[in-house]
N, C-alpha and C positions, 0 to 999 in steps of 0.2 A: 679915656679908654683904659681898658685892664691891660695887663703886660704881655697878653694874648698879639701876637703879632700879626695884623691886619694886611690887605694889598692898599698899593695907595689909589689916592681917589676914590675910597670904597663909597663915599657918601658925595660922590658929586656924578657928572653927567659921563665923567671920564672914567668909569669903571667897566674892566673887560667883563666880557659875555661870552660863554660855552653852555654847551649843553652839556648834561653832567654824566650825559652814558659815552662822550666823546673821552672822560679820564677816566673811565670802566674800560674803554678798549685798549688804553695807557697800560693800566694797571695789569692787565688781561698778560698783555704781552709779556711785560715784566715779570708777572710769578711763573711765568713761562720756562722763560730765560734762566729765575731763580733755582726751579724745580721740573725735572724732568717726568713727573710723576703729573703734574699739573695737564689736564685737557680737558675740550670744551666737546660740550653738544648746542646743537643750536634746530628752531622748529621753523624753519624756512624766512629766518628775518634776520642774515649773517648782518647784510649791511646796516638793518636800521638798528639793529642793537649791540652794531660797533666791534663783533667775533670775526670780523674780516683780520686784522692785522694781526690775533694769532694764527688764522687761517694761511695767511698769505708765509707766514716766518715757522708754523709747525704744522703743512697738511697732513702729516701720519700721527697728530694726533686732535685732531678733530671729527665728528662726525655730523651729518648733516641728518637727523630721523625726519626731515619732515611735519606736514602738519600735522602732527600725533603728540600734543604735550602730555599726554598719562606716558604713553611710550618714554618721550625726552626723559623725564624723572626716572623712569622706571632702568630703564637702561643706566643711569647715570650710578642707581644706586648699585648695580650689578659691577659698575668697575671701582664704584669705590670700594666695595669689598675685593677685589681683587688686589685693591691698594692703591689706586691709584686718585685723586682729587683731581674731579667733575666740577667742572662750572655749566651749569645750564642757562640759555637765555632765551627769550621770549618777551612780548609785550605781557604786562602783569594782567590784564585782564585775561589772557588766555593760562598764564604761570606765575604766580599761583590759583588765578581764577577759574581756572578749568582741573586742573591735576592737585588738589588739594590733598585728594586722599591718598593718591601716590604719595607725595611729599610726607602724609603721615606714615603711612603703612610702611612705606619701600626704604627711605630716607630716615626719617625718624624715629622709629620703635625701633629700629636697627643699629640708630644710635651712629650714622656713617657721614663722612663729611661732605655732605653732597651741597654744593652753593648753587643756591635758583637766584636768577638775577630775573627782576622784572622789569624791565625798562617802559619807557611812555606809561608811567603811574601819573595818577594826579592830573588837578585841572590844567596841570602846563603842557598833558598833551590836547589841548586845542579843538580847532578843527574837527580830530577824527569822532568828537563827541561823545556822548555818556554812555555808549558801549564799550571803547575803547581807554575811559579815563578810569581807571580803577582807583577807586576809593575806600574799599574793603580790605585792602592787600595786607595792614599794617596788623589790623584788629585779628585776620586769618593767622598770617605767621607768629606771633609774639602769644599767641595763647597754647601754639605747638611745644612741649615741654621738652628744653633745650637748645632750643632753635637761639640764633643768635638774631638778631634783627638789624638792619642799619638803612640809614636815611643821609647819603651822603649832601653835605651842602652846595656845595660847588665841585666842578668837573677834577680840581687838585685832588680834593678830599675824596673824591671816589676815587681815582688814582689809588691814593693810598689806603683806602677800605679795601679796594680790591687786592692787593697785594696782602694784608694783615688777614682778612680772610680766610686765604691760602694756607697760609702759616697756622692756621686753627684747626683744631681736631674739629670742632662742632659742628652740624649744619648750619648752614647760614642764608638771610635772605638780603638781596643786596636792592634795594629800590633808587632806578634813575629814572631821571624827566626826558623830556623829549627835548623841547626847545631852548635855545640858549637862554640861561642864568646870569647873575650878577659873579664875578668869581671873588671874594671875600679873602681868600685863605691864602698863602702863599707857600710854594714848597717849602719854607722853613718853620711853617705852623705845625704843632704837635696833631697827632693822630693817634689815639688807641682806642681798643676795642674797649666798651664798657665806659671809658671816662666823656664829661661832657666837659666845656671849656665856657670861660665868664670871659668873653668879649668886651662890655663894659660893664662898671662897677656903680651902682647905683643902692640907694637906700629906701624909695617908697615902694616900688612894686617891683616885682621877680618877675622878666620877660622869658620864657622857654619855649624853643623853638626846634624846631628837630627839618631837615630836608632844606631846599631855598628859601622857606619863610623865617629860614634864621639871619639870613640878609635883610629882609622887610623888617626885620622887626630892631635890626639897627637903626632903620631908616626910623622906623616909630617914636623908638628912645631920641631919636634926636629931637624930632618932632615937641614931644613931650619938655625934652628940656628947653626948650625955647620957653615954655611956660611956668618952669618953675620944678618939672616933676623929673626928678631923678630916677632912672628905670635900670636896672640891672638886668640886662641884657647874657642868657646863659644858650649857647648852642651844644643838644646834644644829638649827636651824631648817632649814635648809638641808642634805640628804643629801647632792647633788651639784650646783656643786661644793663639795665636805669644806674645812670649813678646817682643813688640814693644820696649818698653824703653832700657833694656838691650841689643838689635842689634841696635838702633838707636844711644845709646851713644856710643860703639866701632866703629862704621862705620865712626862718627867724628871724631872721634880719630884719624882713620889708613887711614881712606881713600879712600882704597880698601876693599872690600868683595869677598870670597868665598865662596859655599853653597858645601853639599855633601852631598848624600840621594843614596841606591841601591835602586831609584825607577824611572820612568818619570821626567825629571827634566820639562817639559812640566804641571802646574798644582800642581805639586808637590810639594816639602819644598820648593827645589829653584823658584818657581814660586811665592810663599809664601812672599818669601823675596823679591824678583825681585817688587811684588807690594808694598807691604811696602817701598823699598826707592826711585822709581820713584816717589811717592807721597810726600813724606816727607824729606830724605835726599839723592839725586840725587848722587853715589856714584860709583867709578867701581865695575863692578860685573863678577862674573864666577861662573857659574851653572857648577857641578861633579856632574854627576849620567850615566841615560841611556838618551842616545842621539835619541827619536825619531826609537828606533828600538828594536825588543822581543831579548829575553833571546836565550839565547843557555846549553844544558846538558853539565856537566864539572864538577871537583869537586869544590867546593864553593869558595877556593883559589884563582884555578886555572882561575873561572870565575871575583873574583875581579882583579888579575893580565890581564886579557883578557880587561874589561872595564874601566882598566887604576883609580883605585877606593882601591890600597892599599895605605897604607903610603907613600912608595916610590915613587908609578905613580902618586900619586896629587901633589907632591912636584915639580915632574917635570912641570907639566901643571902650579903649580904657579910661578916659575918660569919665566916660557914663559909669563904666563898673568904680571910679573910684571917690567919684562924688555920693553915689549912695552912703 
């Protein structure tokens, strides 16, 4: 492993599990606490997207709009300019899925720090099925010019996206899962906006993973090594902005890239990267995510086992891509 400092058990049966909007409500609180300037709006989903615990420690500075997410946004950009730093939350399929062009217009061109948190993105929200797993989110915000973007890995690491967020002039989009995670990170793992971090060090293929598939994909590299193939395993937390330097020096290295995202790979992280080395360092590439087609209900497992997006099934796909 790299000098990145890992939780233990990360690769055996003993590794803890949160859901990762559960240290979004951590964090919530915290820049709270930090900044008195700091308040939430929320579109009638306090508890499942985790704005209860600022709710409960600052009700005069919260507001509840309702199911109205053009409003949510829209209002949120009104007190940013007032001064103050809005956090919005909502399920991503309704935020940014619904209120995009708030987000543009209101938010954006106005250049104000307004944070949309999308919570239940991706096939780990399950069950409520392909209306409510949003898979677009990533491809929508990261093309917004300015917009910061982030893909916490585990419930620690959004903890502290949430908090660095705060601290940022930009707008920002924060995407958490529903159900519980692998938790990978430890409160003494580094966290900043922009940089990614190399987990483990490896020489034939470049693993990047952005959100909880950067846990699976340790799981991969292990996989792999048991066979001979050394995989450099890189999680970045941060979509936009890409740390160019840290995927551009592994990609030299190995030669080959992989990407892995439960989102569009169309636009998405792997589109992300995809631009980054057709420009710069011209490299094999394999986008892992969802190929050009919606979700399906299932349990959250059962749906990464389905899109071929555990540990086990990317190993096989790298595999295939590295015998060619």
């Amino acid at each position: 492993m790299a000098g990145y400092p890992l939780a233990e058990g990360v690769l055996t049966d003993q590794v803890a599990a949160e859901p990762i909007r559960v240290g979004f409500g951590r964090g919530l609180l915290e820049a709270g606490r930090r900044d008195e300037r700091v308040v939430a709006l929320c579109a009638d989903l306090t508890d499942s997207t985790q704005m209860s615990r600022f709710l409960d420690a600052f009700p005069d500075r919260f507001v509840e709009v309702g199911i109205a997410e053009q409003n949510l946004v829209t209002v949120a950009a009104g007190m940013a300019r007032a001064g103050m730093i809005p956090f919005t939350s909502s399920y991503a399929a309704f935020s940014p899925g619904r209120n995009w062009e708030q987000i543009k217009t209101s938010a954006c061109l106005n250049e104000l720090p307004v944070k949309v948190v999308g919570s239940h993105a991706g096939l780990i929200t399950g069950k409520d099925g392909a209306t409510h797993q949003m898979l677009e989110d990533i491809a929508l915000m990261r093309v917004l010019p300015g917009m910061v973007v982030v893909c916490p890995g585990d419930s620690i690491e959004a903890e502290k996206a949430t908090v660095a967020i705060a601290a940022n002039d930009a707008p920002s989009y924060l995407r958490l899962a529903r159900d519980a995670t692998p938790v990978f990170t430890t409160p003494d793992s580094p966290f900043e906006l922009g940089r990614a971090y190399v987990l483990r060090e490896g020489s034939d293929v470049t693993l990047a993973g952005t959100g909880a598939l950067s846990y699976e994909l340790l799981v991969c590299a292990d996989l792999l090594a048991r066979e001979g193939i050394e995989a450099e395993v890189i999680h970045m937390p941060t979509v936009k902005p890409l740390d160019e330097e840290t995927l551009l020096a592994s990609a030299t290295r190995t030669g080959a890239v992989v990407t892995a995202e439960e989102a569009q790979v169309a636009g998405g992280f792997g589109g992300a990267v995809a631009e980054l080395l057709s420009a710069c360092q011209p490299s094999r590439l394999l986008r892992l995510g969802v190929e050009d087609r919606y979700g399906e209900s299932g349990d959250p497992r059962e749906l990464l086992e389905a899109f071929g997006l555990t540990g086990a099934g990317m190993a096989q796909r790298v595999r295939q891509f590295l015998s060619r």
